[in-house]
N, C-alpha and C positions, 0 to 999 in steps of 0.2 A: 394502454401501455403505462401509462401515470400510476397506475392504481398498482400493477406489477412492481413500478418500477419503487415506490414507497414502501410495498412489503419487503422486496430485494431488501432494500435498505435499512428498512427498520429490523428484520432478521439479521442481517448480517451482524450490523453496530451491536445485537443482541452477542452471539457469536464471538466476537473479537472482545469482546467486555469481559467473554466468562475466560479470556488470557488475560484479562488487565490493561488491554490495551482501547485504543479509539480506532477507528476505520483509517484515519488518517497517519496513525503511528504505525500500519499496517504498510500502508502505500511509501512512508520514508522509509523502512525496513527492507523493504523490494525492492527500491531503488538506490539503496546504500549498497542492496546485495550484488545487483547488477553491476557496480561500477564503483567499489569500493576507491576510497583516494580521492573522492569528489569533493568540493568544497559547500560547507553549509551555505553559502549563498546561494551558488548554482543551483544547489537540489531545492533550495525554497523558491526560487522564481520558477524551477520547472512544476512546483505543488502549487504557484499561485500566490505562496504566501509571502506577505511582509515579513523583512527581516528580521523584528518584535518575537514577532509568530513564533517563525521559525526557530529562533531562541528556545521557545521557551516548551517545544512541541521536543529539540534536542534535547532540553534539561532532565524533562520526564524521561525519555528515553537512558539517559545518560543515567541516572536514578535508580532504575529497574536494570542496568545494569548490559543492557541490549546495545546498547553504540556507543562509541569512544570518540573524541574527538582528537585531532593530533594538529600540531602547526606545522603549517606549510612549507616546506624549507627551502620555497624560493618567497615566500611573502608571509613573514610569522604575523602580519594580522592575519590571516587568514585560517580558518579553521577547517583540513578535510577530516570527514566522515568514515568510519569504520566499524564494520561488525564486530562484535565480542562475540565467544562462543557463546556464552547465552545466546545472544542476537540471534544465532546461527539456526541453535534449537528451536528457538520461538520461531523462527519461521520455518521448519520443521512441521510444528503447531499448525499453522499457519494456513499450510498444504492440507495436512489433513482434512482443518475447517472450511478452506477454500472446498473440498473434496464434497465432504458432506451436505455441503450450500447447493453447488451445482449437481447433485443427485435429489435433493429435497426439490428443487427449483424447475427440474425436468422430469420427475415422476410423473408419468404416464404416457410420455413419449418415447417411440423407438429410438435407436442408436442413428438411423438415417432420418428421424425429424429431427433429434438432438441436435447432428451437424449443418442441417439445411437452417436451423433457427442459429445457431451459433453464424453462419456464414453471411444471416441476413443482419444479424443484432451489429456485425463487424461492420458491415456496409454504411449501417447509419448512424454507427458510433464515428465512422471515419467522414462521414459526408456534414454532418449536423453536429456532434458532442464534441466537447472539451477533450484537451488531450487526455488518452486513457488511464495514463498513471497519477491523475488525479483523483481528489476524492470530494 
């Protein structure tokens, strides 16, 4: 599973590079898109990250043009999270690449071991792994 799970990954990062992006600027995009209006602290403790990090993972973001940050207007220190239509596009991108990953990742398996393996990887991503929308 190790050995799978090190390709996954090192394909993937491969993948998200060729948008300019990290794995992880992936996973703040998803969860910007999810619940736009979030605040950058919230969404960096839910990534794990110190709020350094998290800084400076928005800055890139904010750079390339994919997320805006706006104050809070019940706490102006407070910075919530927003998709730009780039943002929107890029994850657009995103889908597709997510698409292509999980077709590359499950060649040679039927549509019924596809979902028996997907409902077993769930199980032990929920019993054992980190939360999922991390990276």
């Amino acid at each position: 599973m190790s050995q799978v799970g090190a390709y996954a990954s090192r394909l993937w990062r491969e993948r998200t590079e060729s948008l300019g992006l990290d794995p992880r600027h992936v996973t703040l995009l998803r969860l910007v898109a999810d619940e736009e209006g979030r605040s950058q602290l919230a969404l960096g403790r839910q990534m794990g990250l110190p709020p350094s990090r998290m800084v400076a993972f928005v800055d890139q973001l904010e750079k390339l043009a994919l997320l805006e940050r706006r104050l809070n207007p019940n706490d102006r220190r407070m910075r919530n999270l927003y998709l730009t239509d780039a943002g929107r596009a890029t994850l657009e991108d995103v889908k597709e690449l997510s698409a292509a990953h999980e077709r590359h990742m499950t060649r040679g398996l039927s549509q019924p071991e596809i979902k028996e393996l997907t409902r077993l990887l769930s199980k032990v991503a929920s019993e054992r792994a980190p939360d999922p929308g991390t990276n």
